[in-house]
C-alpha positions as CSV (number, residue, x, y, z in Angstrom):
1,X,10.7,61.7,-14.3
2,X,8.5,59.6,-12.5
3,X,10.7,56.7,-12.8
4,X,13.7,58.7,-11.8
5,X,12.2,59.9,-8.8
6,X,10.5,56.1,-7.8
7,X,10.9,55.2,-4.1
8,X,12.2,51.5,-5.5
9,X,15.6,52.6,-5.7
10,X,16.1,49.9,-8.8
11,X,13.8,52.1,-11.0
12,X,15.4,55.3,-10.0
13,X,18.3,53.4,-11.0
14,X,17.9,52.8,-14.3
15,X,15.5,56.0,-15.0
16,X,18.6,58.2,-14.2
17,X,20.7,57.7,-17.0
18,X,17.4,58.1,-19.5
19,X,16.5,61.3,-17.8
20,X,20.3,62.2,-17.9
21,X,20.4,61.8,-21.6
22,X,17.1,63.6,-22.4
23,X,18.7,66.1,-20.7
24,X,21.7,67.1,-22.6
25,X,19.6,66.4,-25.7
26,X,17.0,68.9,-24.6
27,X,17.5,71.1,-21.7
28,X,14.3,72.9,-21.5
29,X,12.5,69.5,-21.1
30,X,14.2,69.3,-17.3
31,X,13.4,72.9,-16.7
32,X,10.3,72.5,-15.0
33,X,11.9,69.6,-12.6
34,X,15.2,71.8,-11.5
35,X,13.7,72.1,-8.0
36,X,12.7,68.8,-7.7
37,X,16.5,67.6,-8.8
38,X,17.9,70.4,-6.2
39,X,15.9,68.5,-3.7
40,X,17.4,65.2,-4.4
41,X,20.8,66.2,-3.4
42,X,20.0,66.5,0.6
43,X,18.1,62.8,0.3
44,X,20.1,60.0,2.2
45,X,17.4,57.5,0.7
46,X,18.1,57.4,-3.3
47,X,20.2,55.2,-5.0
48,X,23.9,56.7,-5.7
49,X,23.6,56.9,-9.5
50,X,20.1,59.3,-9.2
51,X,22.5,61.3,-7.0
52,X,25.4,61.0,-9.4
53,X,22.7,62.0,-12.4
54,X,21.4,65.1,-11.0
55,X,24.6,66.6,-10.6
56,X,25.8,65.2,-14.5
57,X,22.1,67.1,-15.3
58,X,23.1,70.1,-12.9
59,X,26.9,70.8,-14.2
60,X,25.4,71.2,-17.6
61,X,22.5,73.5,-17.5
62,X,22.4,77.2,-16.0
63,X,21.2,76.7,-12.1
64,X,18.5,79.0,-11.2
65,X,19.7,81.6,-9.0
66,X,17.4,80.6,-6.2
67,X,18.7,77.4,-6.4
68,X,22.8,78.3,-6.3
69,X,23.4,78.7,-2.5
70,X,21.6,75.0,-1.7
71,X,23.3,73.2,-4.6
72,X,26.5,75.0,-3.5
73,X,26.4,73.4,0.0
74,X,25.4,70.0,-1.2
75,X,28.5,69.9,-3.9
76,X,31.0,71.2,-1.2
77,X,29.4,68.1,0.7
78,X,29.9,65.5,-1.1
79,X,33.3,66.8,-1.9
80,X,34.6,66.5,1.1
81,X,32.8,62.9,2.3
82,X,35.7,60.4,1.8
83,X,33.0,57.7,0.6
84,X,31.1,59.8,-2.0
85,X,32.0,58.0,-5.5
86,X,33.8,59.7,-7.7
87,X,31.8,60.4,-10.6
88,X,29.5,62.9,-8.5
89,X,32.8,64.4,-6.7
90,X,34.0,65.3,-10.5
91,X,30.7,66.6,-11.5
92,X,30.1,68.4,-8.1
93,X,33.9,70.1,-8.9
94,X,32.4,71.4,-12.1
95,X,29.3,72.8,-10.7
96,X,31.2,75.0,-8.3
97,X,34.0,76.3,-11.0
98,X,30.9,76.9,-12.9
99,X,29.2,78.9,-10.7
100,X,32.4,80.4,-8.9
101,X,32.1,82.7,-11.8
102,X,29.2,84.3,-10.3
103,X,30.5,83.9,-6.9
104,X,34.2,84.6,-6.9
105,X,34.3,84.0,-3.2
106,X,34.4,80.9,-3.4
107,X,37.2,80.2,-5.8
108,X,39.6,79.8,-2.5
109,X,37.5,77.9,-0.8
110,X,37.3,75.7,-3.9
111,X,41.0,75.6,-4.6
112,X,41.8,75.2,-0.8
113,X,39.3,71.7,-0.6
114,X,41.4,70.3,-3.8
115,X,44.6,70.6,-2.1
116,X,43.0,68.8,0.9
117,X,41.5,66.1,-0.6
118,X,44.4,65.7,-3.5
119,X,46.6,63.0,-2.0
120,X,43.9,60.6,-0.9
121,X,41.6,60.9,-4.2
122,X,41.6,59.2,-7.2
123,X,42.8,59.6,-10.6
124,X,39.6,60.9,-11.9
125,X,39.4,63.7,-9.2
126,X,43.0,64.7,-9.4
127,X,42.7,65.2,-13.4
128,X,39.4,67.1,-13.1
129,X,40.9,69.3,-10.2
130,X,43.8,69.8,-12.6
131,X,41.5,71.4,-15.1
132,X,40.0,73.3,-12.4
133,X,42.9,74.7,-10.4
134,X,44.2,75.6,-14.1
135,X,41.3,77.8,-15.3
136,X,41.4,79.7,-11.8
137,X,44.6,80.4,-12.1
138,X,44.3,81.6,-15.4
139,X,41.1,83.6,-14.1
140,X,43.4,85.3,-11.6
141,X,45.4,86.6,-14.1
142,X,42.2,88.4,-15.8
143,X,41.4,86.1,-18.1
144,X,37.6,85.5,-18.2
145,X,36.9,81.5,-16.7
146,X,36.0,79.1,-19.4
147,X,32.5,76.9,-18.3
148,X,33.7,73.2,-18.2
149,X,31.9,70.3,-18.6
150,X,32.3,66.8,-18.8
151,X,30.3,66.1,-21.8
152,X,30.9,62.9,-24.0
153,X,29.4,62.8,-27.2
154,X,26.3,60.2,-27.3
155,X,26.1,57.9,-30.4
């Protein structure tokens, strides 16, 4: 984690894929480093893929309650600025479906920023939105929301 969170933003670099991994391999190790991830999100001076990272890390764990309404904001961010890369767009769409299950008020808001950004995104955020906009629909017609993820299997 130290690596990860380095001020040199080539060791943060290539720390966030380990820590990534580690993980999705075991959960509970990150556990005690949630805030410290949560606070990564508002910095403007770390390298794109410990950004990209912390949300892979934070759309497969269970967010701590205290932590829902600033990762919320920081997802709907980076959402909606036309030069975040893709990869933490996607994940940032998962976090929200995920935890629009505990906050159903923002299903719309979610759904309403898909349609938005649709026609000038890219492949990847279309098909994940596709997913997304599938499972609330299916959640407005009582069905309880599936948890997605974008988990790959590691060799």
């Amino acid at each position: 984690m130290q690596c990860f969170l380095d001020k040199e933003y080539r060791v943060a670099q290539r720390a966030a894929w380990s820590v990534s991994w580690a993980a999705r391999q075991k959960p509970e190790m990150i556990e005690p480093y949630i805030k410290t991830l949560v606070s990564q999100l508002a910095r403007k001076d770390v390298h794109q893929a410990v950004i990209r990272n912390t949300v892979r890390i934070l759309e497969e764990i269970e967010i701590p309650k205290t932590f829902h309404g600033e990762v919320m904001n920081a997802c709907f961010n980076f959402i909606e600025e036309p030069s975040t890369p893709v990869a933490i767009k996607t994940f940032s769409l998962t976090i929200l479906f995920n935890l629009s299950k505990l906050y159903p008020e923002i299903k719309n808001e979610l759904k309403l920023i898909i349609e938005e950004r649709w026609d000038t995104e890219t492949a990847a955020f279309r098909a994940r939105s596709k997913k997304i906009l599938k499972s609330l629909k299916k959640n407005n017609s009582g069905n309880q929301p599936e948890i997605l993820s974008s988990t790959y299997n590691v060799i």
